[in-house]
N, C-alpha and C positions, 0 to 999 in steps of 0.2 A: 755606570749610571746613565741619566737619560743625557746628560751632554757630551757625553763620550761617544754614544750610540751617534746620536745625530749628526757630530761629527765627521764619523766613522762613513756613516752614508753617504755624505755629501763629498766626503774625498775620495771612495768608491766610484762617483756617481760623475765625478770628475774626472779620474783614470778611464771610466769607461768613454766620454765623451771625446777624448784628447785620441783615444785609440780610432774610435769613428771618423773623427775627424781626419787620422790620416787616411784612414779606408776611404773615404771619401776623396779624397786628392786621387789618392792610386787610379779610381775609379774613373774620376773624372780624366785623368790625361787618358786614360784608355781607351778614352768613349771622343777627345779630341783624337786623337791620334788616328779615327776611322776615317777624319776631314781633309781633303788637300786642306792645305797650310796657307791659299789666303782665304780661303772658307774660314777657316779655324779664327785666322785675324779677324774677319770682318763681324764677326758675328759677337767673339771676344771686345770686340772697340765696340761693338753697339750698346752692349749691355753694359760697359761702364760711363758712355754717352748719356744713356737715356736713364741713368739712374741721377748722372751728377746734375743732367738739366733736367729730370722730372718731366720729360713728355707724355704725356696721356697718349691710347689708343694702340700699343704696341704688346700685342699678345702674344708673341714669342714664336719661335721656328716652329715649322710642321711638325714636327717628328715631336716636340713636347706637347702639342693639342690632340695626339691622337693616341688611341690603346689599339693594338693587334694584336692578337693571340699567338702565343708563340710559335704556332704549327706556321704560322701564314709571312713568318718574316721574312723569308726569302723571301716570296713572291713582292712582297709589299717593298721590302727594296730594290733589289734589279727593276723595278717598274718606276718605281719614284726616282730613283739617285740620287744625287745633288738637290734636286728639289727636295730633299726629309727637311734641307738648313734652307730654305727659303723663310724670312718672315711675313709671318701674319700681320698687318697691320689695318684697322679702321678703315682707313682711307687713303687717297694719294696724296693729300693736303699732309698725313702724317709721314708718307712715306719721304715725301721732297724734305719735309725738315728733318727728318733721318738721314737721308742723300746728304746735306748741304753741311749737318754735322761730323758725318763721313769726311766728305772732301774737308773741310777746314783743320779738321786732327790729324788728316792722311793716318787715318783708323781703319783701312780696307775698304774692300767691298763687299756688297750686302743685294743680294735680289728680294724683293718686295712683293706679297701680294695684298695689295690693297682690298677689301671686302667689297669697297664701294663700286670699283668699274670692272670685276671678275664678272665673267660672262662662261658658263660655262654649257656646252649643247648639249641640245637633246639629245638621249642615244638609246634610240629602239634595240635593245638586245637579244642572241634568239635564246628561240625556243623549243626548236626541237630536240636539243640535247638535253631534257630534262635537267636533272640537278650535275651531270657531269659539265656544265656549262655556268657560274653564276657572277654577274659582275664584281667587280675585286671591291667596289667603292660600299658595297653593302656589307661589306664584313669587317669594315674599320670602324671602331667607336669613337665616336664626337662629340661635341657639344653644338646642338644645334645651327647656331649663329659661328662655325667656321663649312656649312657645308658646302658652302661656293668654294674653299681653297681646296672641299678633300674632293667634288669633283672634277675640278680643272685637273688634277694630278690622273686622277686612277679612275675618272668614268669612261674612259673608252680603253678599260682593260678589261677582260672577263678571266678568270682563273678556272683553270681546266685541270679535269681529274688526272690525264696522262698527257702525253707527248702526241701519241695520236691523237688524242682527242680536239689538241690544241691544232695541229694543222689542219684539221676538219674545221674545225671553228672558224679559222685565220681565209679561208678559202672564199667567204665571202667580201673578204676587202674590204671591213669596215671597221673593225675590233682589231687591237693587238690583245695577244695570248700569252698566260704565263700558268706554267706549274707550281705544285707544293716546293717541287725543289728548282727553279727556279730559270728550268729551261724559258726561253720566251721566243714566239713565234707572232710575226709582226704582222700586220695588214698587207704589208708588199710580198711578203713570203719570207723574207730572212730570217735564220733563224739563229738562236745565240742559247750554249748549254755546257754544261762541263761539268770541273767542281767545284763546289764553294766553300771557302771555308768559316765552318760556323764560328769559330774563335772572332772574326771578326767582326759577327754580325754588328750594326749600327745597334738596331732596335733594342738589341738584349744587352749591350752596351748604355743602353740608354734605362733601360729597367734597373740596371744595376744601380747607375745612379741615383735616382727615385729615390729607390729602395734605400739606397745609405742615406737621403737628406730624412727619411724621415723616421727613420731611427736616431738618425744625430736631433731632430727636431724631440721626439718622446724622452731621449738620454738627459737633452737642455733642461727638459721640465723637472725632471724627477731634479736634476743639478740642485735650480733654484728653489725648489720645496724642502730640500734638503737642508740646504745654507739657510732660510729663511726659517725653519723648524732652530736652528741651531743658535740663528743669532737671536731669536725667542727667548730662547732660553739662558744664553748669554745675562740678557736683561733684567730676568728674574731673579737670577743669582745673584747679580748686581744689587740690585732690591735687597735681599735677604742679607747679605754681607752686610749694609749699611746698619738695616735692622740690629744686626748682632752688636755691632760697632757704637750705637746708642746705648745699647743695655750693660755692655760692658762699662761704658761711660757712666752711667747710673753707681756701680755696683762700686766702680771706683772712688765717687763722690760721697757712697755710703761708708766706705771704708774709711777716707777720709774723714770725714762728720764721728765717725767710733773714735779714733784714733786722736782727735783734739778734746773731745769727752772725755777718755780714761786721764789723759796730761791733765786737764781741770783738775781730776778726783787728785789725783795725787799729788798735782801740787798745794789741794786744799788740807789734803791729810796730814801730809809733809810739815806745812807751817804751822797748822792749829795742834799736830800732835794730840787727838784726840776726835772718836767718830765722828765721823762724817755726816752722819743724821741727825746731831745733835746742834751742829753748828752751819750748816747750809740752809738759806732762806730759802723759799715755798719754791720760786722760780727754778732754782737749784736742784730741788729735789725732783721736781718735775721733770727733768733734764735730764737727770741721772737714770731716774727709773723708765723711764720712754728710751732710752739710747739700746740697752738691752732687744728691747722689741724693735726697736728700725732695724737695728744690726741683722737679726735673726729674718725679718723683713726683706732686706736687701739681698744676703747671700739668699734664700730660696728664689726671689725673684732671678739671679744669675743664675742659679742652677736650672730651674724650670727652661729661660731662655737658651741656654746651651744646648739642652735636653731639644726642644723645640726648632730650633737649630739643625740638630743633626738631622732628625727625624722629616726638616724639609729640604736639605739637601739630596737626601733620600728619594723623593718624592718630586724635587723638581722637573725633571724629563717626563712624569704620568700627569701633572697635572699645570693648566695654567693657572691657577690659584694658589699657588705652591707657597706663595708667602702670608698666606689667611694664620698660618699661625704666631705671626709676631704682630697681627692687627688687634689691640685694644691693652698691651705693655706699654705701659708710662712709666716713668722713673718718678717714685711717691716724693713729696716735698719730704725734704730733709728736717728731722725735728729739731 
């Protein structure tokens, strides 16, 4: 029936959350596990800081304000590093009470970039390499209001089609260079390249995460509409049982009211020894012959209600009105 069902859903709907939620843990140590270890502290003790004291202004590490496509991660890590876990914050008025609740918990360290005193330069970049040349800071997605932190990071990087391309680039002395894969060639000339292993990209460590909270976020919903559908219905069943539980009460009082009538007759007949019609006063007779029709009265009414009864037991999981059929059953005055 429909409370079984919505049960049904809702314990579904909770297996699947409980499972999420460990994929989500999994996820999460994998995606710390990319941080040296006081990275990992300092940023862990900030976000149960700034939650228990409610700081305003604190937008969270680089690497959750921005989207890159997954072709561009290498480049976009070997270039950024340790800065992906640098936070964003408002300002330096928020970054010092962040500081000052760091040192008071000895909760790590934490590097800050304040929005308010980032300054980040101008940076003419060329042109003669057409599109085999394009700055790395143009193909990060942002939210407007963090573009001073993405380009103090990555505007004086340009991502280069090859490796030659990159030492061409690099030969002006003003731009460091980096590849799809992740070679990088610096303004002074050094250059840094090998291999990398994608297993433990940050970024796509970090997608993953995403990606679980808000499955575990859509799983929560469906949870609670589920429960909330059920304990609905809980309610109304409740309702209908009472229902029944009056009319049954009726039916028993009728039986009752029969049952002290026929004792009357017979102990009239009993003593008088002689019909009953002939010797019972007007009130009496009235009594006797109305008792017949309540009786016959009462049990259809019982029946009808049982009948009505099952029929919205039936029905309570399709409809929220499920109990309209025991509305306007009164138990008749007893005659």
């Amino acid at each position: 029936n429909g409370r079984k069902e919505a049960w049904r859903a809702e314990q579904q709907a909770s297996e699947q959350y409980n499972a999420l939620n460990d994929e989500l843990n999994r996820r999460q140590q994998a995606f710390e596990s990319t941080m040296a270890r006081d990275i990992s502290r300092g940023v862990v003790g900030l976000v149960r800081l700034v939650n228990d004291h409610a700081v305003p202004g604190v937008h969270g590490r680089l690497i959750d304000l921005i989207q890159v496509p997954s072709q561009l991660n290498l480049a976009v890590e070997v270039t950024a590093g340790n800065s992906l876990f640098h936070v964003v914050v408002e300002s330096d008025d928020v970054a010092l009470r962040c500081s000052e609740l760091l040192r008071r918990h000895k909760a790590g360290r934490v590097t800050f970039m304040p929005l308010n005193t980032l300054n980040p330069m101008h940076v003419q970049y060329p042109t003669d390499f057409g599109q085999d040349v394009v700055p790395l800071a143009r193909k990060i997605r942002h939210d407007p209001k963090f573009e001073k932190a993405v380009l103090q990071v990555f505007s004086r990087t340009v991502l280069c089609r090859n490796l030659e391309v990159a030492v061409a680039a690099a030969r002006g002395g003003e731009l460091n260079c980096v590849t799809l894969e992740g070679d990088q060639v610096s303004k002074r000339g050094a250059m840094t390249g090998g291999f990398h292993d994608l297993r433990s990209s940050r970024l796509e460590a970090q997608r993953l995460v995403k990606e679980a909270v808000q499955q575990l976020d859509a799983v929560r919903a469906t949870r609670e509409s589920a429960a909330a559908a059920a304990n609905q219905l809980d309610a109304q069943i409740a309702v209908l049982n009472g229902d029944v539980t009056e009319l049954q009460r009726c039916m028993a009082a009728r039986e009752a009211s029969m049952a002290a009538a026929q004792t009357k007759v017979e102990g009239l007949q009993s003593t008088l020894g002689q019909p009953l019609t002939t010797t019972l006063g007007s009130q009496e007779l009235k009594e006797l012959k109305a008792a017949p029709q309540a009786i016959q009265v009462a049990k259809q009414a019982a029946l009808d209600s049982g009948k009505a009864a099952t029929e919205a037991r039936g029905k309570v999981g399709q409809s929220a009105t499920c109990s309209a059929p025991f509305r306007g059953l009164t138990c008749p005055a007893l005659a």
